[in-house]
N, C-alpha and C positions, 0 to 999 in steps of 0.2 A: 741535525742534517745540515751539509752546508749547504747553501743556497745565494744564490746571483740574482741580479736585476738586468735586462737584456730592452734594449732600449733596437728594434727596427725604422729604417726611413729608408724612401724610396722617394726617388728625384726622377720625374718623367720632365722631357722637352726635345721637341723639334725646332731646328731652326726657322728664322725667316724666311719664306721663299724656299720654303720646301716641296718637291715635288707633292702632290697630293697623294699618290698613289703610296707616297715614303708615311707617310701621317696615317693612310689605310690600312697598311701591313703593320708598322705598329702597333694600331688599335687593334685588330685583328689576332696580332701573333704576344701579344705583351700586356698590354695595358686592360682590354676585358677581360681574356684569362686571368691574370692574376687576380683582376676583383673580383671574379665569378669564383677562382678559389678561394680566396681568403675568406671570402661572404660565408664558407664550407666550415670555419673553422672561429668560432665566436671569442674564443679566448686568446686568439694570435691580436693580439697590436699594433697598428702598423702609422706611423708617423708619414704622413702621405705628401710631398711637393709635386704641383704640376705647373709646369709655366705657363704664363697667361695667354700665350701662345697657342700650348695644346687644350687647354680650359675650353677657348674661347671655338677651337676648330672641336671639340667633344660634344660642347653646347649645339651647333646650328647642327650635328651630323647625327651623333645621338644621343639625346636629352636624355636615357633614361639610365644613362651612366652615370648623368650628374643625381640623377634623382638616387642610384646605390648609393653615390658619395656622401651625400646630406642624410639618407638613416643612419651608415653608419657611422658617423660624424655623432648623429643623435644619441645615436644607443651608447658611445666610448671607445669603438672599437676603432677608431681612425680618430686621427688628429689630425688637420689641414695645414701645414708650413705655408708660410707667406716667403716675399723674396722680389726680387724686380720680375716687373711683369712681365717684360722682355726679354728676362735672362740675359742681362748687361753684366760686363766686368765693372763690379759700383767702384771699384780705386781711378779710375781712367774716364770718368765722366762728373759731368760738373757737379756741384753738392745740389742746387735745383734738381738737376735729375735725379738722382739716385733718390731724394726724398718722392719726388715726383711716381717713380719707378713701384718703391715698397708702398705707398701708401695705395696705390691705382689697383695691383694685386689686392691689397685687404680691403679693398670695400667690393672690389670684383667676388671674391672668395664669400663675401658677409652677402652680397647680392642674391648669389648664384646659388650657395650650399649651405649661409648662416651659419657660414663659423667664420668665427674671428680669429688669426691667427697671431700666437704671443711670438713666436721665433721665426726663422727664415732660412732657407737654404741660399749658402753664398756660391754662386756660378763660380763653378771650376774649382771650388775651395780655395779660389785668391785671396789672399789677405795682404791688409799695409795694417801699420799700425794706428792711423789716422781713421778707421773706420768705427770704432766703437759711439763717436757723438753721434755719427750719421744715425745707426741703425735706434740707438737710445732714442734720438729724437721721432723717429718712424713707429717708436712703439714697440721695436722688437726688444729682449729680453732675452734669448738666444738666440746663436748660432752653431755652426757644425762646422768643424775642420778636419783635416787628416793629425794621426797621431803623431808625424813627423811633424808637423809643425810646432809641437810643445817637445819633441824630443830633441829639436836642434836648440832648446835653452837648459838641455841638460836632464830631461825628465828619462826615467828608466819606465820600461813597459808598466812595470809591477804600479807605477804611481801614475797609470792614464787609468784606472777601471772608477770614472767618477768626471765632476766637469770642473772646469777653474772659473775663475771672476777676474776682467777684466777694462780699464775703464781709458778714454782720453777727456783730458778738462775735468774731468769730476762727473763727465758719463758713462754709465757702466753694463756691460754685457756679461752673458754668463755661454762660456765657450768648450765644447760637448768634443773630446778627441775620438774621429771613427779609428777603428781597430784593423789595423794592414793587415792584419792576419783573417780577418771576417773577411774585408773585402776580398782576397785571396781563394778562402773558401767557399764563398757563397757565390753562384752555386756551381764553382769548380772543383769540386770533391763532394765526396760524397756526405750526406748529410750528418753520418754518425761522428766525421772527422770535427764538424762545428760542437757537435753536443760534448766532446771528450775535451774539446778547446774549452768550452766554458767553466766544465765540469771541474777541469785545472784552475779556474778563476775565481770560484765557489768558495766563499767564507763563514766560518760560523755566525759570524756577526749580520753575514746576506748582505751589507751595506755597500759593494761594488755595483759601479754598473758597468756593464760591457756595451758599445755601443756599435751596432752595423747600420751603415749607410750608404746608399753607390744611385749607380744608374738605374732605372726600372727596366731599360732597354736590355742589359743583361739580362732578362727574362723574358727570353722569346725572341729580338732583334740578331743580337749580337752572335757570330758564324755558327751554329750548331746547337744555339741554345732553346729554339724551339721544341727541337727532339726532345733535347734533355730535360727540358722541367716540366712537360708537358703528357709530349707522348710516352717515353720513358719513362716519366711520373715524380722526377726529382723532388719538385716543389711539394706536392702532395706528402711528400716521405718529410719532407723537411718539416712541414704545417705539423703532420703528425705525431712527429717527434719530439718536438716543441709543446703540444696538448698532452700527448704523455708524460712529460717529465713538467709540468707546470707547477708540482710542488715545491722544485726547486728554482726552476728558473722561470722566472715573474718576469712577464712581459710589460712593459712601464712607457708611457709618451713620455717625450721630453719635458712635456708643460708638467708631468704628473712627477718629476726626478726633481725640477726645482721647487714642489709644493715639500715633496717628501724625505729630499737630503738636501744636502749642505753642500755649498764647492770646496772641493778639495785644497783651494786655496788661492792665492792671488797668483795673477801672470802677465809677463806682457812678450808679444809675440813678435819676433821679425814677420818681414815681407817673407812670404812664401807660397807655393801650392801646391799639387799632390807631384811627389817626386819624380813621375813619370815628364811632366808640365815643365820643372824644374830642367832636364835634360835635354828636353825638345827646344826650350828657348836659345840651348846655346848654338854658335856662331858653328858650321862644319868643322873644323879643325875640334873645336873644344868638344863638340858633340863626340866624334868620333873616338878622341883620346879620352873623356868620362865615358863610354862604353867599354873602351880599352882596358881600361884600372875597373872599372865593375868588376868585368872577367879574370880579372888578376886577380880582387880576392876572392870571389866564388870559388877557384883553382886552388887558391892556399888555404881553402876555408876559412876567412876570416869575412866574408861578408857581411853573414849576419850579427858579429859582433862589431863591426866597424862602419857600417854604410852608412850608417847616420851622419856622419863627421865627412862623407861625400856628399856634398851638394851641386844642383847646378845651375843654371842662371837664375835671372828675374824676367817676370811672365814682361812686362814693361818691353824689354828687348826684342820682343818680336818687332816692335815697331823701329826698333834697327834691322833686323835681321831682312825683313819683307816692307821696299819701300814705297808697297802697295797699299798694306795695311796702315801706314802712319798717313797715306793720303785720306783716306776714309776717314782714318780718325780725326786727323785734322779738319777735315770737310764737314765731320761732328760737328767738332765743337764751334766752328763757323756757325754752324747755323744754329745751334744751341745759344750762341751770344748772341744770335738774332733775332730767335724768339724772345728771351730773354729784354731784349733790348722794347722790342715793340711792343712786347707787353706794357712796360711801366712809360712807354708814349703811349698808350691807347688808353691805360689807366688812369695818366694825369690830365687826358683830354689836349693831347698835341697838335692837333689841328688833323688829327684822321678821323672823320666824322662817320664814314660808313657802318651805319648800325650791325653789319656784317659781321666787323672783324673780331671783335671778340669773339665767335663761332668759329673765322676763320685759325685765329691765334690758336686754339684750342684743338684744331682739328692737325694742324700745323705742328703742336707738340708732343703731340700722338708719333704722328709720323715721326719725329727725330728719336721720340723712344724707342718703335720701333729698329730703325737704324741703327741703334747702343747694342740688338744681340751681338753675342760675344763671335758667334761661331766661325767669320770669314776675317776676325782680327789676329788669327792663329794659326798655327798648325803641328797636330802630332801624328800621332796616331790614324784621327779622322783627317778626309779631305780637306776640311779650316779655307785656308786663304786660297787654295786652289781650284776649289770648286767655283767654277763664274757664274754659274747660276744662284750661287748664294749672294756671290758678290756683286751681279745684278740689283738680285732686291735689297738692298741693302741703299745702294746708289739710286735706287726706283725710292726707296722714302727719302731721302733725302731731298732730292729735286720734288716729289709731291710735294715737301714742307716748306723747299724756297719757293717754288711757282703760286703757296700761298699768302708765304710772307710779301712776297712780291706784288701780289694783289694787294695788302694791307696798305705797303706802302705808297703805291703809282699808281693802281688805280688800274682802267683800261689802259694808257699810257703804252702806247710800244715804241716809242722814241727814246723811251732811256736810256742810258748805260754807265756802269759806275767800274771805274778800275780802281783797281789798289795794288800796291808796291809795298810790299812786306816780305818777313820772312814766314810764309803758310806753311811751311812743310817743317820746322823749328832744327832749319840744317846749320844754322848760320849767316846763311844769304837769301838773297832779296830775292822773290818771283813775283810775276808779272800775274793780278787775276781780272779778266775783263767779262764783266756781267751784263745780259743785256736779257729783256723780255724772255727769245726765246732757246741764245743760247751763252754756254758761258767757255772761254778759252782759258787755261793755266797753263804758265806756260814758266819755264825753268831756265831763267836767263843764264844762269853760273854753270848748268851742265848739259852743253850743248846748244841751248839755246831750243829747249824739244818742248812738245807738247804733252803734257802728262795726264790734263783730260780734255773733254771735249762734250761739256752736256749738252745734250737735245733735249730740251723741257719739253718741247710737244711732246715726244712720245710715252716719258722723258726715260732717258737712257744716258751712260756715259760711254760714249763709243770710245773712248779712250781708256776705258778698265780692262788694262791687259795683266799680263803676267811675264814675269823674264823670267827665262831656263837657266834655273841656277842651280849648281851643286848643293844635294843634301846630305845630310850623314850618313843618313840609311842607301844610299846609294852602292856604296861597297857591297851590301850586304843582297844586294838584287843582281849585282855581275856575278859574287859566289852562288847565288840561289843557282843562276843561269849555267853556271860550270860544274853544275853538281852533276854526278856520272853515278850510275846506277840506279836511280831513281825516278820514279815517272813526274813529268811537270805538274804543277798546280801543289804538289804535297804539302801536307802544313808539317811546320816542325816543331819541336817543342812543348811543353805544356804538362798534362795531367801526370797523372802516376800510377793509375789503373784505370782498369778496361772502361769501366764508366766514367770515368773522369773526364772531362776536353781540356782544353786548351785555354787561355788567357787570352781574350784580344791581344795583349802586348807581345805575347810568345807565339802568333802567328805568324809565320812565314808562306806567303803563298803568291801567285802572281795571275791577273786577269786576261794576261797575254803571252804567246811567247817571244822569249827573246826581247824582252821591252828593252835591254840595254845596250842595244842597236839607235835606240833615240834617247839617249844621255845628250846632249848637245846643250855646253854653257853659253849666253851671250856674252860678250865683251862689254856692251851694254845694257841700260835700260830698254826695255821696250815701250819708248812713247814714238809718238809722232815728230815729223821734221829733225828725225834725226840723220844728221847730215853725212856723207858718205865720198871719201875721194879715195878710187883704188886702180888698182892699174885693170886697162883696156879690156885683159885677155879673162879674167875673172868670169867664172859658169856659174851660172844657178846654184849648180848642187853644192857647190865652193861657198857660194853666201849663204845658203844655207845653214850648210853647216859650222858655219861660224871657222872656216879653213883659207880665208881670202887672206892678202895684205892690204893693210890699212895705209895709206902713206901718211896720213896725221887724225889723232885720235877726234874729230869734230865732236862725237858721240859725248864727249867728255869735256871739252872745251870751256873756256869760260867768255862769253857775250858780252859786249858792250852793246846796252839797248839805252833807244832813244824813242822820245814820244814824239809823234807826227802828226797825233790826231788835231781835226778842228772841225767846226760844222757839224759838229752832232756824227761824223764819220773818225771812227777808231782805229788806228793805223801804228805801229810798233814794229822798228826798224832795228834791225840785230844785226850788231857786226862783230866778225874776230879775222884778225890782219895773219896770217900765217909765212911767221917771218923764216922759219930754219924746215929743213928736210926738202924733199925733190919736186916738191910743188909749194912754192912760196904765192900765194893768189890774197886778195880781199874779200872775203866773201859776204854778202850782204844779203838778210833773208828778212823782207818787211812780209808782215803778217796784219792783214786788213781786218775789217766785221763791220758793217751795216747794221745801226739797232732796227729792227721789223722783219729784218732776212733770217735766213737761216743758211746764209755760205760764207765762208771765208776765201779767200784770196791772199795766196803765197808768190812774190816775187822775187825770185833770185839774180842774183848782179855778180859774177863773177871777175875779176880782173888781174891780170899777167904783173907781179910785179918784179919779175925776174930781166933779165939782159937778155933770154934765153926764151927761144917756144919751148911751148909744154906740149904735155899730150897725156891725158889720164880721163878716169870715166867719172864723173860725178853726179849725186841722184839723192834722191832724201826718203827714209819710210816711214808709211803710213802704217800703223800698227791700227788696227780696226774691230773690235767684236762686236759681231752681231750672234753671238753665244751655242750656235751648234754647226760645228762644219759640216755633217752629214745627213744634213736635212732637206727631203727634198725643196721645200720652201723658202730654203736660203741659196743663195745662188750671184754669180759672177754673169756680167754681158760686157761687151767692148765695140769698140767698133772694128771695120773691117774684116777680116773671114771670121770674129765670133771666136766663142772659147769651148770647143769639144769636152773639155770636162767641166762643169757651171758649179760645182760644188765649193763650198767656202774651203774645205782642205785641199783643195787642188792644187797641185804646182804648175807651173807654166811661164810661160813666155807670151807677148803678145806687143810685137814688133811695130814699125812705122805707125803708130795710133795715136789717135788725140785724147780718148777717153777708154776710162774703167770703170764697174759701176759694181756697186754690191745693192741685191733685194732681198730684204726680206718680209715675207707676206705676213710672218705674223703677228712679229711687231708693226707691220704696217708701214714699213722707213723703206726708202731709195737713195741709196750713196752713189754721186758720183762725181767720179774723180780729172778734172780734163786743166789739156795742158796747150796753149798758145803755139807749142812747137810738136813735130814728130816726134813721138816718144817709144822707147820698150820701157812697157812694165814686164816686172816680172812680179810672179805671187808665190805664196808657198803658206803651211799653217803653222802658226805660233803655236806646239804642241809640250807642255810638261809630264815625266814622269814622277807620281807622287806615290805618295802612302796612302790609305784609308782601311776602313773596318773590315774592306773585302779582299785588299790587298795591296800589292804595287799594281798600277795603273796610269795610263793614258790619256791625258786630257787637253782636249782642243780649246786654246784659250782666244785667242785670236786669228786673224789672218795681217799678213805683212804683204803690202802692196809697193813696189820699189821701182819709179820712176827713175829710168839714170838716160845721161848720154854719153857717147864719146865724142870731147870735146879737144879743139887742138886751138890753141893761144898763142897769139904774138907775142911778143914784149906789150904790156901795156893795154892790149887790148880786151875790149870788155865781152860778156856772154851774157845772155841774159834769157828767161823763161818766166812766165808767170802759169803757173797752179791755181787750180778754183775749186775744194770741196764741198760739194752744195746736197742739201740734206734736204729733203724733204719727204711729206708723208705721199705712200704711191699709191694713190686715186686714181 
């Protein structure tokens, strides 16, 4: 009889700063179902990852999931995968962490359920080829990748049914290829389609092994899939089917394939991730021409024997791609070198005496772990870099671990303040970063001269984590959704092949709203703050809105000449750029103030004629602002004078002759406002992107843009001038 070895794993996690209700329905629709089935079924195998994440949210909600895990951990019938605890991309964070990261998971795991775990599941299946010391040193002895990752060195299907060995320096891992064709099928076809798959992979020798491995969320989260494995009974067919054919196909853990065979050989792997990853990283143009040529050979039927030899970016590229995601990351590894740093001063006994710190340091690296989740440094498929509420918490541990570090260092102290003049954002050129107690300004001298964030440690938040409306690939494919005639909206397209079959997350086509491609609107630029604006007089709202105005010179883009001014313990950074050619030649000067112990800034602008000629144009600068939901009653706009009829943070408007603007919101407990030395119009409108996610294309309110301007008319020579004061505080 021929016979197979069938190696299952299942990777559960939620991100950071997940709604709880999303961790509820999980649990609920995925994660106890499947254990309460599988429990049904004593001879199925199941190689189990949960990230430390959801481990940690199972424990305090219900302990008694952990306590299934630990018998059958006992009994054989579960294996426990280690991994970062955080679910970090480990190639993109320091080697401290990633040791930090695997080793916190396996004594959580040895804690919590008494296993000890030999292998690890790698987040997103990224690999570099530099990773083998790391996980060697952590203990681990496997990991799991997709099968494209050893087929772009030349491997044929037929030589993945088994694992390779693989090593950097002389340290060596043993690396397990999941099967495209499982992930595929499971559980989008019907179960007899896996059994007749394997059935074809069955040797006399039995010495193959076939290996499935994915999301757990696929079972029960992911659109449709609750029905289907559940109530429809898929999963149970599957279990079943698998226990009756158990003579031939032997269910095996990973740890039990390296006791009982051999790696099929040596390897060494490019950079890669699962190919879906691979296309998602590339830039719009490339995205949309690799879908282009997909399609091309799908049509001439050559896909399946050539798509291996299509590839598409590197996962890295996201942080060109979203110059959101490299600030995050950058602001990692900031404070990663700072834990770092004050560790081995507190170590050597540096003159920081507070018996504290060492607790504090600790609590401090916690948090910066936390912040390594992968899931708001990306985006595909799921919401990623778009969701702000990820991207909140994210910025929410960070600042808990500076406001600790920060403690270690100064002490009660709020008189400090430390700048540094570097290149933070690793574009080439120098930005300005000024720290202080309670808040901290970055600010981007070479483009623009803007502010790109803006922490508020009390609460602590970065009211500068916005998002720019920028063209995506998949956008073509939401204007056709929208043009599609005969058909009712929301339809999904694509996917199974009979009646029980569904769909592929990836072969979803469906939309949460109609007509979303009514708000495609790109900026011209970044969305930070103080980014500077000169356009002719007659320019409307819904024109700057939609990104439909003329610019007469791009400030948004500019490059700043900055000079320091501070002295007296008062932080002060004077930004200029001279604008010598086009219809308004002016000097524009924008000093940006900070008080250490405050919590406001102070913007003064200095306009000056250096033409023969009057001028006459409007100029103004915006505030790009999140306070994270526009349609809340809780969050809300006030000004002065008649007051603003609609108070919502998505609101558009206008709000004439005024001194101030103000943003509350209750929950956070913060009051922004915004006030100006002269008569001012703001106008406001909401920073809103159209993205992708699991549910569809979708809507989301990233910010609000608040836009000071005037119309200003110049002599030759003479000066204009306004000062601005954002002053933050908690609203008691």
């Amino acid at each position: 009889m021929k016979k197979i070895h069938l190696i299952i794993g299942i990777h559960n996690h939620q991100p950071v700063g997940n709604f709880d209700f999303v961790f509820e329905e999980a649990y609920r629709k995925a994660y106890q179902p499947f254990l309460e089935l599988l429990q049904q079924f004593p001879a199925v195998k199941v190689s189990m990852h949960y990230t430390g994440i959801v481990l940690d949210w199972i424990y305090n909600r219900y302990p008694e999931l952990i306590q299934s895990l630990q018998a059958m951990t006992q009994s054989g019938q579960i294996e426990m995968m280690g991994g970062g605890f955080y679910e970090p991309i480990l190639s993109v964070i320091p080697d401290h962490d990633k040791l930090g990261q695997i080793n916190k998971l396996s004594r959580y795991l040895k804690e919590t359920i008494d296993a000890e775990p030999v292998g690890m599941w790698m987040a997103e299946r990224i690999w570099e080829p530099h990773l083998p010391k790391i996980l060697a040193q952590a203990g681990m002895k496997y990991t799991i990748l997709d099968d494209t990752h050893f087929q772009y060195v030349g491997l044929k299907e037929d030589e993945l049914q088994g694992y390779y060995i693989t090593e950097e320096d002389g340290y060596a891992v043993n690396l397990f290829p999941i099967s495209k064709k499982l992930r595929y099928t499971i559980p989008f076809q019907e179960p007899e389609k896996t059994i007749e798959y394997l059935r074809s992979l069955a040797t006399e020798s039995g010495d193959r092994i076939a290996t499935f491995a994915d999301d757990g969320e696929k079972f029960g989260i992911w659109p449709g899939t609750f029905k289907h494995c559940y109530v429809e009974g898929w999963l149970e067919r599957f279990f079943k089917l698998l226990t009756e054919n158990s003579d031939w196909i032997r269910i095996i853990h990973f740890r039990e394939a390296l006791k009982t065979t051999g790696p099929l050989g040596r390897i060494y792997l490019p950079t890669a991730s699962y190919a879906e990853m691979q296309h998602w990283a590339l830039p719009v143009r490339g995205y949309q021409e690799y879908e282009t040529f997909e399609n091309k050979l799908k049509h001439l039927n050559l896909y399946d024997d050539y798509t291996i030899y299509v590839r598409g970016g590197f996962w890295r590229n996201f942080m060109v791609k979203y110059d959101e995601a490299n600030r995050m990351h950058k602001k990692m590894r900031h404070i990663s070198h700072r834990v770092q740093m004050l560790q081995a001063v507190v170590t050597a006994g540096g003159g920081i005496q507070n018996p504290e710190n060492g607790r504090m340091l600790e609590m401090a690296q916690d948090h910066l772990w936390a912040a390594q989740c992968n899931c708001p440094y990306w985006h595909g498929v799921f919401g990623g870099i778009y969701l702000n509420h990820i991207r909140y918490a994210i910025y929410r541990q960070l600042l808990l671990a500076e406001k600790l570090l920060d403690t270690v260092e100064y002490g009660d102290d709020t008189s400090w303040q430390h700048t540094t003049v570097g290149d933070f954002n690793q574009d080439g050129y120098d930005e300005v970063i000024i720290e202080t107690k309670h808040m901290n300004l970055y600010l981007d001298i070479h483009r623009g001269g803007t502010l790109f964030a803006i922490d508020y440690k009390v609460a602590p938040i970065n009211l500068g984590d916005t998002m720019t409306r920028r063209e995506e690939g998949y956008h073509q494919r939401l204007i056709e959704f929208n043009r599609m005639k005969n058909q009712p909206r929301h339809a999904a397209a694509g996917g199974g092949t009979g009646e029980k079959e569904i769909p592929s997350i990836h072969d979803l086509v469906q939309s949460k709203e109609e007509n979303l491609d009514r708000f495609l609107i790109y900026d011209r630029h970044l969305r930070n703050s103080l980014t500077d604006r000169l356009i002719p007089e007659a320019t409307t709202l819904d024109e700057f809105y939609r990104e439909q105005y003329r610019e007469y010179y791009p400030l948004g883009k500019a490059d700043y000449d900055a000079e320091d001014l501070s002295k007296n313990g008062h932080v002060s950074w004077r930004l200029t750029h001279d604008i010598k050619t086009g219809p308004i030649p002016i000097l524009l000067q924008k000093t940006v103030s900070l008080t250490p112990g405050q919590t406001e800034m102070t913007i003064a602008y200095e306009l000056i004629n250096k033409s023969a000629e009057p001028l006459r144009f409007c100029f103004g600068t915006e505030f790009n602002l999140t306070l994270l939901a526009g349609n809340a009653d809780n969050r809300y706009y006030y000004a002065d004078g008649p007051g603003i009829a609609d108070r919502k943070l998505n609101s558009f408007g206008e709000t004439a002759d005024a001194r101030f603007i103000g943003m509350i919101d209750e929950w956070l407990n913060i009051n922004l406002s915004l006030r100006s030395d002269r008569r001012t119009t703001f106008w406001r409108f909401p920073v809103e992107t159209i993205s992708l996610s699991e549910e569809g294309f979708e809507r989301v309110y990233q910010n609000s843009c608040i836009f000071p301007h005037w119309n200003i008319y110049l002599k030759p020579n003479q000066r204009w001038n306004v000062q601005l004061v954002l002053h933050i505080k908690r609203n008691v």
